[in-house]
C-alpha positions in Angstrom: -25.6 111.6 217.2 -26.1 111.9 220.8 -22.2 111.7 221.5 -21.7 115.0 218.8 -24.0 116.6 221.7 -21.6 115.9 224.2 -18.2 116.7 222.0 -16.6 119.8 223.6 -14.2 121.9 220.8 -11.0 122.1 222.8 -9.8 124.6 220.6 -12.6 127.0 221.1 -12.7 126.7 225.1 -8.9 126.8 225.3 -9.2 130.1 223.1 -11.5 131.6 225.8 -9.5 131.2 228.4 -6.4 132.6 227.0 -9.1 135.1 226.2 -10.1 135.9 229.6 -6.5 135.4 231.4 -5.4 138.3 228.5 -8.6 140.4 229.8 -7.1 139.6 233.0 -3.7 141.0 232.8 -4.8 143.6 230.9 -6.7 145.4 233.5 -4.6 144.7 235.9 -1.7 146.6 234.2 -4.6 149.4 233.5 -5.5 150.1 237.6 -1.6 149.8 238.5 -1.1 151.8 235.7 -3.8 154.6 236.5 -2.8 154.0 240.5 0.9 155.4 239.1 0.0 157.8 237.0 -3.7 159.0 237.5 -5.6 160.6 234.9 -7.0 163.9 235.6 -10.2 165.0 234.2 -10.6 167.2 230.9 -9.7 171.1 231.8 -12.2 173.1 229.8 -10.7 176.3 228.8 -12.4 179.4 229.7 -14.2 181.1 226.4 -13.5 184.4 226.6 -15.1 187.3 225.5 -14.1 188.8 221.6 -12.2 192.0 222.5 -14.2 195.1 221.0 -11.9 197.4 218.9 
């Protein structure tokens, strides 16, 4: 039983990494992607006033 302890599930680990490499690229693409093309903040519109008739 102690070698089970020491067994290391090379499917789970290699699963992370792609995991984290995907996480990776991913923002990457996102900061060149908002460098590019930058996103401005919400505009509120203005409420205006009901007109009296």
């Amino acid at each position: 039983m102690s070698q089970d302890d020491k067994l290391i599930d090379l499917t789970a680990e290699r699963a992370k990494r792609v995991h984290d490499l995907n996480d990776k690229r991913l923002n990457e693409v996102r900061q060149a992607f908002e460098q590019a093309m930058p996103l401005g903040k919400a505009k509120k519109k203005p409420k205006n006033k009901p007109k009296k008739r």
